[in-house]
N, C-alpha and C positions, 0 to 999 in steps of 0.2 A: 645235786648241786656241784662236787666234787668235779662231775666230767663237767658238765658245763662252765664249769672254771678253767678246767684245763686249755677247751677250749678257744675259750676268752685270750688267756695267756698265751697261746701261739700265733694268735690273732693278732696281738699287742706287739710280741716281738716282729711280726711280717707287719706292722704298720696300721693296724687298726685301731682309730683314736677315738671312734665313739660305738658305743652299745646300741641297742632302741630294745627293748622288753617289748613283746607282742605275745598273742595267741591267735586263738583261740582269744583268749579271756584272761591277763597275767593276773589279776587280780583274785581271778577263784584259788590260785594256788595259797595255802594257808600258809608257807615261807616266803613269802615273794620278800617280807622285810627283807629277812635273814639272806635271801642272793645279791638283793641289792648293797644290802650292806658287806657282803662280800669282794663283789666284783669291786665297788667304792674304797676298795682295800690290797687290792691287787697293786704289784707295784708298776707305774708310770699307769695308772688306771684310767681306763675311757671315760670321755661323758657321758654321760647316762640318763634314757631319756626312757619313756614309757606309752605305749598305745592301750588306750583302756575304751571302754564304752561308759566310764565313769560311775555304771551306779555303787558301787561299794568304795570310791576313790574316798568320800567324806570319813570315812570310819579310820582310813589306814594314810590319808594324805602326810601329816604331820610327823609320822612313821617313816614313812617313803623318803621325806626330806630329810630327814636326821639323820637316814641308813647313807645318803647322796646319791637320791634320785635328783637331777637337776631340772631339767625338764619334762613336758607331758602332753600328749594329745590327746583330746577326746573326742571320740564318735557322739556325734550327734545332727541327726539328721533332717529333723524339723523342730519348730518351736511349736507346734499346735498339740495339744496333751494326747488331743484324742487320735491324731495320727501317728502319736509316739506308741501310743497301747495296739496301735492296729500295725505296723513295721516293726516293732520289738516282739511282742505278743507278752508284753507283759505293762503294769500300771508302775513305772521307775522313773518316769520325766523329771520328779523331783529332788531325786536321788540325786540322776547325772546333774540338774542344777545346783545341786548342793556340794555335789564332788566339785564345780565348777568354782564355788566359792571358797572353798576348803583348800584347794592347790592354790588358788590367790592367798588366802592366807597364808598359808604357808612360808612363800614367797617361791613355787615352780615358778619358772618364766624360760621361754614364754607360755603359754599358755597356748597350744594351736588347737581349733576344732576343726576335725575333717567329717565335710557334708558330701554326702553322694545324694546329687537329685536324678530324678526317675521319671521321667514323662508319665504324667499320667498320675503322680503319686507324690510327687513333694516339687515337679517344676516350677511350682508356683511361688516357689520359696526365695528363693536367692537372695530378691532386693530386701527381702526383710530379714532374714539371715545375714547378712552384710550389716544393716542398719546394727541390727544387735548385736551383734561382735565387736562393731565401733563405738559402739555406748560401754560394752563392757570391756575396752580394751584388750580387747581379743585375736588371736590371728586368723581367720579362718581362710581353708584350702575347703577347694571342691575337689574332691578327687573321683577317679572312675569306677565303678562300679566292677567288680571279679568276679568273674562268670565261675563261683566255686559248689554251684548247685550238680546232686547228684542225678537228679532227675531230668536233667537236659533242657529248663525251662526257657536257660537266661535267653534272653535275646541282645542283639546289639539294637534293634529298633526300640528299645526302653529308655537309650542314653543318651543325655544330653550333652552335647560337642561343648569344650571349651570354649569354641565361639557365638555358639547361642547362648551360653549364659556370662561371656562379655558383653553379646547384643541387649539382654536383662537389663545388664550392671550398666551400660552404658547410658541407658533410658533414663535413669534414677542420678547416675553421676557420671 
C-alpha cells in the first residue's frame, strides 16, 4: 500500500485528479478499505472511483463509501441468470444485483455498468440492457471487448462495432 501511495502522490503533484481501482478484481484484495481510505487522505486527494465485477461490492459497499470511494462501475454483462453462470463460470448474478443496490444505497453516483456484447453470446442484449439501466437509473457503457486471452482465441469477428449496436438502440429509441 505504502508504494502505491507513493505513487499516487507523484501522480498528484504532476496533475493527476482522479484515481480508478481496477484489477484483476479490487475487491478480492482483503485491504481494499484501508487503500481507499488511504489514498481519500492524501493531501489535495483524487477522486476516487472503482471497476469491480460487483459480486462481493454488497458486503464492503458502505465500507468503500466511508473510506471515499466516490464512484463505481460495475461489470456486467447480461441480465439473463443463466448466461451469467455460463460467461462468469460461476452462479453470482445475484450478488452483482445486490452490489448494485448496495452502492445505491450508499449513495456511489454515478453508478456506470460496462456491458461487452459478443456476437453470438449476449448480442441480443443491448435494447434490454438500456431499458434496464433506465428503469434503474443507471449509466451504462458498452465497451470493447480485450483481446487478454493467453491462448490466442480472441477474435475481432466476436465484436460488436459501436455502430451496430447504435443500429439496435436506434430500432428501440
Amino acid at each position: 500500500i505504502d508504494e502505491l501511495l507513493q505513487i499516487i502522490e507523484v501522480g498528484i503533484e504532476n496533475g493527476i485528479q482522479e484515481v480508478r481501482l481496477t484489477g484483476g478484481e479490487p475487491l478480492l484484495r482483503p485491504d481494499i478499505v484501508e487503500i481507499v481510505s488511504r489514498i481519500s487522505k492524501l493531501p489535495n486527494a483524487p477522486a476516487l472511483s472503482m471497476t469491480t465485477n460487483g459480486v462481493a461490492l454488497a458486503k464492503v459497499a458502505s465500507d468503500l463509501k466511508s473510506a471515499g470511494l466516490e464512484r463505481i462501475n460495475i461489470s456486467l454483462d447480461t441480465l439473463d441468470w443463466e448466461r451469467f453462470k455460463r460467461l462468469t463460470f460461476r452462479d453470482r448474478y445475484d450478488d452483482v444485483l445486490e452490489g448494485i443496490a448496495a452502492a445505491r444505497q450508499v449513495g456511489l453516483q454515478p453508478i456506470k455498468i460496462n456491458t461487452v456484447l459478443m456476437r453470438d453470446i449476449n448480442g441480443d442484449e443491448a435494447v434490454p440492457l438500456l431499458k434496464w439501466a433506465i428503469s434503474e437509473n443507471l449509466s451504462l457503457r458498452f465497451i470493447e471487448q480485450m483481446p487478454l486471452d493467453a491462448g490466442d482465441v480472441w477474435s475481432r469477428m466476436n465484436l460488436i462495432t459501436a455502430d451496430q449496436i447504435f443500429q439496435m438502440l436506434s430500432e428501440e429509441f
